[in-house]
Each structure stands twice: as C-alpha cells, then as structure tokens.
ZAZA-150007 format. One record per residue (C-alpha): residue number from 0; residue in one letter; x, y, z. Coordinates in steps of 0.1 Angstrom, whole numbers. Example, Ala and Ser with C-alpha at 12.3 -4.5 7.8 and 13.67 -1.06 7.14 Angstrom:
! ZAZA-150007
nr_rest_px_py_pz
0_A_123_-45_78
1_S_137_-11_71
This chain:
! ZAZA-150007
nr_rest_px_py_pz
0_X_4_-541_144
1_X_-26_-550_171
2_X_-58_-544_165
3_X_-69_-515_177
4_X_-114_-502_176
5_X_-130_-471_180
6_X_-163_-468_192
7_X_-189_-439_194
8_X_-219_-432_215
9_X_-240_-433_191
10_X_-232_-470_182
11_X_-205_-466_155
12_X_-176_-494_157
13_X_-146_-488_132
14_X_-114_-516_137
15_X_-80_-506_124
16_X_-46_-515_131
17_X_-29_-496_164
18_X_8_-479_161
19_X_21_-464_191
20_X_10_-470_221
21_X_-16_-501_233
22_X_-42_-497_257
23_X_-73_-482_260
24_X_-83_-443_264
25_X_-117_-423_262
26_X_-118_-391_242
27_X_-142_-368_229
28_X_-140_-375_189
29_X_-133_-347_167
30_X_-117_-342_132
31_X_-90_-316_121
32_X_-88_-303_81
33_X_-48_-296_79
34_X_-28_-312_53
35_X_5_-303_77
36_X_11_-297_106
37_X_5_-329_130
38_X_29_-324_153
39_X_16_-289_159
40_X_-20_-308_166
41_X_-5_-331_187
42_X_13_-312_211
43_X_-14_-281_215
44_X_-25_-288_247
45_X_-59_-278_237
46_X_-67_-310_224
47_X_-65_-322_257
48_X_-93_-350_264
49_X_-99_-350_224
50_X_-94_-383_198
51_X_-83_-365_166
52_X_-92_-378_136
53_X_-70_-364_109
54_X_-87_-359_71
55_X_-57_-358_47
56_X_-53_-391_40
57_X_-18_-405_50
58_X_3_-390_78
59_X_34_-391_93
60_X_56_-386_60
61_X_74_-360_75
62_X_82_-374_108
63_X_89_-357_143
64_X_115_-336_152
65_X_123_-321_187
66_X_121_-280_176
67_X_88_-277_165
68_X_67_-289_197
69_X_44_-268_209
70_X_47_-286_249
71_X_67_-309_265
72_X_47_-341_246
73_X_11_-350_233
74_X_-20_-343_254
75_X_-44_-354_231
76_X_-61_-385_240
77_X_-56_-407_208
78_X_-47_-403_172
79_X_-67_-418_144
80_X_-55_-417_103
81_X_-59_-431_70
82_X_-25_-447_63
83_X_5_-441_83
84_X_36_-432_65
85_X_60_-459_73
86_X_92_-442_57
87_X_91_-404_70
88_X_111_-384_43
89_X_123_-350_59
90_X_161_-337_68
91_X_150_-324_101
92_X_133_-352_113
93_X_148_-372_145
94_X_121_-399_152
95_X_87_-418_136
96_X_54_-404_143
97_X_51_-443_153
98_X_78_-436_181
99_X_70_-410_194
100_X_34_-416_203
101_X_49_-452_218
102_X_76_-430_242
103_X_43_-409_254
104_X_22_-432_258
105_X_-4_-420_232
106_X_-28_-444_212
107_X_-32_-443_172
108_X_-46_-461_152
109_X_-44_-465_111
110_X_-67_-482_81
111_X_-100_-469_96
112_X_-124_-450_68
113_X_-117_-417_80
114_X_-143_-403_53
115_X_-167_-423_69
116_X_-159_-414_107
117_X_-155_-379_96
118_X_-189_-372_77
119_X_-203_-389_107
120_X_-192_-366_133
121_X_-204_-335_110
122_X_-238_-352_109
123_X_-241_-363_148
124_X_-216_-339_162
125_X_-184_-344_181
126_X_-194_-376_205
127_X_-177_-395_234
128_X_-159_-415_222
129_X_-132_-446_234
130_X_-105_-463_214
131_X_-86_-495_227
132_X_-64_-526_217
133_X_-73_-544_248
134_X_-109_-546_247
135_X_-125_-557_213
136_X_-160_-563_226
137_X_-181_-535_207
138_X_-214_-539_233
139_X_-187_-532_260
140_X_-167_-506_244
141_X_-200_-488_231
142_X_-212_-488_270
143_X_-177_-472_279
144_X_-180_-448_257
145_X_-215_-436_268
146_X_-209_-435_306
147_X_-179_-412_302
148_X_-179_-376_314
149_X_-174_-360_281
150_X_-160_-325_279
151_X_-190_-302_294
152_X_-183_-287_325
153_X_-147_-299_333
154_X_-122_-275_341
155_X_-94_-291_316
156_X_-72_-261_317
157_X_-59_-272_353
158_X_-49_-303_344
159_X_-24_-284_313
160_X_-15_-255_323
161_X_23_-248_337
162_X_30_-253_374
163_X_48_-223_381
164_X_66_-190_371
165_X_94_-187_343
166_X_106_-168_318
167_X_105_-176_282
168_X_134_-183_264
169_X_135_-191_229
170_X_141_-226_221
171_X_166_-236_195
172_X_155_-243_158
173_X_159_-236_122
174_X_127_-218_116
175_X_116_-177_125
176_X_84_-165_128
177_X_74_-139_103
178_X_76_-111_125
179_X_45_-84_120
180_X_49_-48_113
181_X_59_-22_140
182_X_68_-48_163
183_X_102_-31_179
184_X_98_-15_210
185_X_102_24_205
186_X_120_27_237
187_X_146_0_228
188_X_137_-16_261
189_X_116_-53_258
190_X_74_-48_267
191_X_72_-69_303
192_X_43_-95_287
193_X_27_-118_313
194_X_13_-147_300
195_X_-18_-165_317
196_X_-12_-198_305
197_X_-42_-221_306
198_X_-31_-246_284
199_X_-2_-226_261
200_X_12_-230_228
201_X_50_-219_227
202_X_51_-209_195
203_X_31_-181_207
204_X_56_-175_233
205_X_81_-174_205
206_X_58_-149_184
207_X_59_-123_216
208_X_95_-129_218
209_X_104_-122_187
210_X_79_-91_185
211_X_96_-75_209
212_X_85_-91_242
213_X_100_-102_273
214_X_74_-129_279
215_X_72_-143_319
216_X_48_-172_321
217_X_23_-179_350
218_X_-5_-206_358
219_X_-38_-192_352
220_X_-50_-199_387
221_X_-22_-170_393
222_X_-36_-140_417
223_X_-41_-109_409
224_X_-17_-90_435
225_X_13_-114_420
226_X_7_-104_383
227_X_7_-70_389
228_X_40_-71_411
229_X_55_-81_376
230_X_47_-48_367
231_X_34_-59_329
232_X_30_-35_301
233_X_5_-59_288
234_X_-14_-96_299
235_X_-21_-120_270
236_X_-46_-149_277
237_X_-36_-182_264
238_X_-53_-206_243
239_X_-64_-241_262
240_X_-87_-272_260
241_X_-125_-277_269
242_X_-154_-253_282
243_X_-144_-220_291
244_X_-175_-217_318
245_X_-155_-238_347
246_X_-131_-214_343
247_X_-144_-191_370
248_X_-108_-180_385
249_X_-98_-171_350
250_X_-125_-145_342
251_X_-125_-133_377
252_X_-86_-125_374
253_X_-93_-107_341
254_X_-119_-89_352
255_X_-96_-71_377
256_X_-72_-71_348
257_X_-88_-50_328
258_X_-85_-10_327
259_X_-49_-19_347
260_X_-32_-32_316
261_X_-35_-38_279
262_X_-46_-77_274
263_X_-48_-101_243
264_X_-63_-132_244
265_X_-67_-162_218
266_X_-90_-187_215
267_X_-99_-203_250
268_X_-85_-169_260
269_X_-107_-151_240
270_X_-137_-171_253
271_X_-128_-160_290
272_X_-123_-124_279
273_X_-155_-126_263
274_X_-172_-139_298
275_X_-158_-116_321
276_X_-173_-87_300
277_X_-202_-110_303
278_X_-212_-123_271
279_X_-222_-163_267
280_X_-204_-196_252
281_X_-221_-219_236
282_X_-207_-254_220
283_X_-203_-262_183
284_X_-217_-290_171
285_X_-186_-303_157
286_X_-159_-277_158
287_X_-135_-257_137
288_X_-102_-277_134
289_X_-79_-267_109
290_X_-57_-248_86
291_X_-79_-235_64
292_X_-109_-216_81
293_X_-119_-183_63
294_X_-121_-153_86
295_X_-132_-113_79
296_X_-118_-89_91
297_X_-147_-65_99
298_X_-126_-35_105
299_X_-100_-39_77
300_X_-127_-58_54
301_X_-97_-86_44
302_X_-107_-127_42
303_X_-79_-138_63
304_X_-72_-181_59
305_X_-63_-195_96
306_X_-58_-220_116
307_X_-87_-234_145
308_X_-89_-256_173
309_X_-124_-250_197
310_X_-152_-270_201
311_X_-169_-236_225
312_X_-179_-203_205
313_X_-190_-169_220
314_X_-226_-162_215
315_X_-222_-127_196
316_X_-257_-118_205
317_X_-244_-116_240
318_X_-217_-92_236
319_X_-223_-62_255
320_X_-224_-26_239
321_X_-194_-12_246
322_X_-180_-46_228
323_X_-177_-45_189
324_X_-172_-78_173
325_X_-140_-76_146
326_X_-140_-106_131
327_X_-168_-130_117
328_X_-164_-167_109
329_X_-176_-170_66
330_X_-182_-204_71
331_X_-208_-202_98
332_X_-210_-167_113
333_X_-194_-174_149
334_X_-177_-149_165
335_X_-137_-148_159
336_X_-126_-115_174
337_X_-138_-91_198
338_X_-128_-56_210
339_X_-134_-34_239
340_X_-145_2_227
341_X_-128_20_253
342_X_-102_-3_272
343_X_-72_-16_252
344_X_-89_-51_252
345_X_-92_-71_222
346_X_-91_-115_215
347_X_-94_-133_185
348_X_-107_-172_183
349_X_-84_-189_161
350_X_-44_-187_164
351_X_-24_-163_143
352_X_11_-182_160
353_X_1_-213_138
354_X_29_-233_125
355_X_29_-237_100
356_X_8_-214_88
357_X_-9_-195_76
358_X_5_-164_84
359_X_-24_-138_73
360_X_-34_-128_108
361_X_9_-121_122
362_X_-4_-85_121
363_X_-23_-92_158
364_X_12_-92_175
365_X_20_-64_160
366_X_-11_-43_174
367_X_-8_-58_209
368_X_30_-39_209
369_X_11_-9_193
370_X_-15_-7_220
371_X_16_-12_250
372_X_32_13_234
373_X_6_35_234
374_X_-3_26_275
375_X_36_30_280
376_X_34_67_266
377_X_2_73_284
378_X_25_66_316
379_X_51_81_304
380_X_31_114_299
381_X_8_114_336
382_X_44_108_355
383_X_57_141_335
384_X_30_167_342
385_X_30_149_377
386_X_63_159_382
C-alpha cells in the first residue's frame, strides 16, 4: 500500500496507507456513526463532494456485493477508516471493499487515528478538506485544501441526478423491505408515483415499489407540464447532496406542485419542500451522519432510531403557520419533519428506506399511500356528482 495524507483547512495533516484507488481528490470532510452499512454510504449520492470518515473501527469485513447499491457506483469523494478488513467474511459478497473503490476510481485510505480526525471535525466543524497519494507536501496540500470551493452554494444535485425518464423496476436480490401498514392499493390498481430525483437512493424506489407504487423516475430539472402529463397520484422529492438554496428550479417546480398532487419528500427533498413554503436552511456545524440518530415523533409522541446523511437543516423558526413541525431532532433540536395543515404535504429529514436499518420510521410509506388514496377518492367522488 502507498502512502496516502489527508489534510484540513485548518492545518491538520494525518498519513495513512491508500487502498483503492491513487491520486488526489478534494472533499468536504465529514464523519458517519454506523457500525453497517458502508456500501449504503458509499453509493448514496448524497455524499457527493464529501470525504467520509467512518467511526467504527475496522471496515470492509463484509465485502461488496452487486444487490445492495444504492446507484450505479460511489460518488463520494474519498473514503477514510481505521483498519481495513483484508479477508471480507460474508456469503453474499462478490468483491473487496479494496476492489471496488480501485474499479471506480475512489480514494481510501487506512491506519489514520480516526478518533482524532473525528473529535476534530466536531470541534472545528466539517472543513475542506483534500486527500492524495501523489502529493505528500503538507504546506502544498494544506494550501489546496483552503482554495477549494467547498460545498456552499454549488448546485451538486445536477451533477447526480438521472439523465432522463424510466420506470423503476425492482432489481434482483435476496433481501425485502419491511413493507409498512396499509400499503395495498384499495383499488388493486398501482398509485402512478413520480419521483423528482435529485440525487436518489433506490432503495427508496424499492420501498414505493413494494408499497404499492408504480414508481417513474424524472431529473429534477424536469418541467412542470411534463410531470403532470404522467398523470401522478402523488410526487415524492428525493434525497441528494449539498445546499438545498442553488436549488432554485427544484422549489419553483414544487411550488406549482403543490395543491395538484399529494408529495413526500426526504431529506434534501424535505429541505426544498421546506423552501418553497418559504422557510430557511441553515448549515450544521458538522452534520448528522449515521444509523443511530434519535427522532420524536411529535404527533405520535414515539423516539424513533434512524438513519442521517445532511450537512443543511431547516430553520424551524422559519416555518410558516399553516406548517406544523412533526418531528424534532433529541440530540440537538433541528427540524426532521414537517407538514402542511391543509395540503397533503409532508417531508421528513433523515431516511426511513435505510438499509440496513433501522426500520422504526417504514410507517411514512405507508401514510404517503394513505394520503393518495385519500386524493384518489376525493377524485373519484367530484367526477361522480359531476356526472
């Protein structure tokens, strides 16, 4: 293995060993909590532009395997661990952690104190960041890091999101999603679900599927008039990297969305939701990023365990009135989940799809179908008493 160094803006230099890939890349650095689930992180294109540190201490035990992607490959920017696991022990892998980041091009790199980089970034807050087996020079690699852009302000959804139109189809595997309550379609028929995909997860492609969904996939930067000649009994907002602000096309679309449709959005999707009713994002300091973030339910009164990837928060303050806020962050009071009061409109911040796991929060897909089937009836009934 080459020698491979991180640097930070704020002067930090940490040298490890590189697996994967060589090269050099520039990343904002950020840390994720989950004990599993790596090649979920990997894949989510919401780590787009991000160097993820991972805090559980070896990685890669388990290998890869070609079912559970959540894209086509990695668009995170680099991978940084503890100890690499240099014998993965699972029947369903198909390929080392090692190999796979070396096929797509991604850099990691192993033996760096990951306690150390990790309390650093909780104290100073996710930085720019650069890692690199080609340039040891920590002066120069410190400089790089401070003249990059950084994440504010760039519109990193375009640069993830699909290219055109399709319809999902579920992709082979030996796993199912632990489908929520009342997710069958009354009528027997499948609920029409666009998805606005700014950066998408399939697994929660999978999870409308499987709820009772026939799920047709668009770019965000897709028009209104071509949405609606899908004729969708509901819209659901995708998750995706960076600052939801650039995302100007995105809110306008929804906020000719709503009233039309029933629409569910998670996480960046529940930021732009939140902005085209005209609340405010803010960025974290350092982010939730993990398997293991507390959430309450404000309506049910539950603590539900889930799974987080933003740097960007809604500003609750900001929320208009005819906006309630659903669910509340215990660890630090941020907004997770939002609902209109009169439109069927309602987001949530972290990702009830998460594989794998938890599953406490599988009940959302399950009132998205509830409030289609409710529009659906609504129709049903003003084309009857038309007639």
């Amino acid at each position: 293995m080459a020698v491979a160094k991180l640097a930070l803006e704020d002067g930090t230099v940490l040298t490890g060993e590189s697996f994967g890939a060589e090269g050099e890349t520039l990343g904002e650095a950020v840390f994720n909590t989950s004990m599993t689930g790596y090649q979920e992180i990997l894949t989510d294109p919401s780590y787009h532009g991000q160097i993820v540190t991972m805090t559980y201490p070896q990685i890669g035990n388990y290998g890869v395997n070609r079912d559970d992607v959540e894209s086509p490959r990695p668009f995170l920017s680099g991978f940084v661990v503890r100890e690499l696991a240099k014998r993965p022990s699972n029947y369903r892998h198909d390929q080392r952690l090692e190999d796979y980041l070396a096929e797509h091009g991604v850099i990691g790199v192993q033996g760096i104190d990951t306690r150390t980089l990790v309390l650093r970034i909780r104290r100073q807050g996710a930085m720019k960041s650069i890692l690199s087996t080609v340039d040891l020079d920590d002066a120069s690699l410190v400089a790089k890091a401070r003249e990059s852009r950084g994440l504010v302000g760039r519109d990193l959804a375009r640069e993830v999101m699909t290219e055109g139109v399709s319809q999902w189809t579920t992709q082979s595997g030996e796993w199912q999603f632990i489908k929520p309550s009342g997710s069958t379609a009354e009528s027997g028929a499948p609920y029409r679900v666009v998805a606005l995909d700014f950066g998408m997860k399939w697994n929660i492609a999978r999870c409308l599927s499987e709820s009772g969904c026939a799920v047709t996939v668009v770019p965000g930067t897709t028009p209104v008039d071509e949405i609606l000649a899908l004729e969708p009994d509901g819209i659901f907002v995708s998750n995706g990297p960076g600052d939801p602000e650039p995302v100007t096309y995105g809110v306008e679309t929804l906020q000719k969305l709503m009233g039309e449709v029933p629409i569910f959005g998670i996480c960046l999707g529940h930021q732009l939701l939140a902005l085209s009713l005209g609340a405010k994002t803010f960025k974290l300091k350092f982010g939730h990023r993990g398997a293991n973030q507390p959430v309450l339910n404000q309506r049910s009164g539950r603590v539900e365990i889930t799974t987080q990837n933003h740097g960007f928060a809604v500003d609750a303050a900001t929320l208009p009135s005819e906006v309630e806020a659903t669910h509340i962050n215990l660890n630090d009071q941020t907004l997770e989940g939002l609902r209109h009061k009169t439109l069927p409109v309602f987001s949530v911040q972290y990702h009830p799809e998460a594989s794998s796991g938890p599953h406490d929060s599988a009940y959302l897909f399950g009132e998205f179908i509830e409030m289609m089937d409710a529009a659906r009836k609504r129709d049903m009934t003003c084309r009857g008493n038309a007639r």
